[in-house]
C-alpha positions, -999 to +999 in steps of 0.1 A: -471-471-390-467-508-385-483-519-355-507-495-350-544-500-347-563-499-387-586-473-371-561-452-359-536-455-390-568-454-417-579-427-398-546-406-398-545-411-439-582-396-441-575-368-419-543-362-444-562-362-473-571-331-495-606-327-497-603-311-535-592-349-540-612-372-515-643-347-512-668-367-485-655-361-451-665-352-418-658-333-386-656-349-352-642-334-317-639-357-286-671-350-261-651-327-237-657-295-228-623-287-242-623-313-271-597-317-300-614-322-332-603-332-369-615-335-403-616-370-418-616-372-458-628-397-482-627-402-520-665-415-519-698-417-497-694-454-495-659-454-478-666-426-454-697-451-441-678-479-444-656-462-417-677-445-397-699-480-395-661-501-387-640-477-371-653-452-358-659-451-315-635-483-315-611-470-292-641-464-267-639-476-233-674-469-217-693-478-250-699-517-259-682-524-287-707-547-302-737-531-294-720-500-305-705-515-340-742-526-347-758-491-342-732-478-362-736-501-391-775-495-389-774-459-392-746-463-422-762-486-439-795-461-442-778-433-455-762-453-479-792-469-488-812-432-489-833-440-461-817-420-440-802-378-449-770-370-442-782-345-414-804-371-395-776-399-399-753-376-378-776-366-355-784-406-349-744-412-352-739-390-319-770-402-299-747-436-306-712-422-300-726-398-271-695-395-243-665-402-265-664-379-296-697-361-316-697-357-351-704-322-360-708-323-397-710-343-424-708-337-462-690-328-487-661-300-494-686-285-520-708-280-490-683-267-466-674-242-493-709-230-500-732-246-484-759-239-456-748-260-428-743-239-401-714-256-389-697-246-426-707-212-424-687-206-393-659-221-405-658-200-438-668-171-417-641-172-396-614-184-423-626-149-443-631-129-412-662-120-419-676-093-389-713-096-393-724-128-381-759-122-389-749-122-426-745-152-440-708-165-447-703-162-490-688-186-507-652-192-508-633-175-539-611-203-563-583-182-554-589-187-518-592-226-520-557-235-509-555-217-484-589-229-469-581-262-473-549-256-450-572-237-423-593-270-423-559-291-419-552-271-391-589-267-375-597-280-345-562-296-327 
């Protein structure tokens, strides 16, 4: 991938990743009605922010890149520092990125395989095709791991 952008070549290695081995990731669609979205993987907390806060929105024509880059930064640097939830730090994240992609989760692959989020309980809803949607998604069986892992792969494009 010489010659590509870092964005766009560190951001086709996280969305390659396995999330059983880099577990803090993401969720992001463009901000079309019709939007392609991906999953983006990281080993730790820190180097999702750190890309989020130096990549992320940096193909962006109708944003300012340093006004943008210094939002970004800002809101990274509160969740990292605790200041900041991971819920409210996305929700501040799209009010920033607003017009070229939204981030529509944020966590970690514990959570998406568990957890409360909305957003995850869809996803493991439909991946075990559960009819009720009132009821809340369960919790995805060891046995069904792989296999969820390669529905998340393949989410969203």
């Amino acid at each position: 991938m010489k010659g590509v952008a870092p964005q766009i070549r560190l951001g086709n290695i996280a969305s390659n990743r396995d999330p059983r081995r880099a577990p803090w990731g993401y969720y992001c669609s463009d901000d079309q009605v019709f939007g392609v979205g991906l999953f983006l993987w990281f080993k730790t907390k820190e180097e999702l922010l750190r890309f989020l806060g130096e990549y992320e929105g940096s193909n962006s024509e109708q944003h300012d890149q340093t006004d943008l880059r210094a939002g970004l930064r800002k809101v990274t640097k509160q969740i990292g520092a605790g200041r900041l939830g991971l819920e409210k730090g996305r929700q501040h994240l799209n009010e920033l990125l607003k017009g070229y992609i939204q981030i529509e989760w944020l966590g970690t692959f514990d959570e998406m395989l568990a957890g409360k989020h909305l957003f995850c309980q869809q996803l493991r809803a439909d991946f075990l095709e559960v009819e009720d949607s009132a009821l809340p998604a369960p919790r995805i069986p060891e046995r069904s791991v792989k296999g969820f892992v390669d529905f998340l792969r393949n989410y969203g494009h």
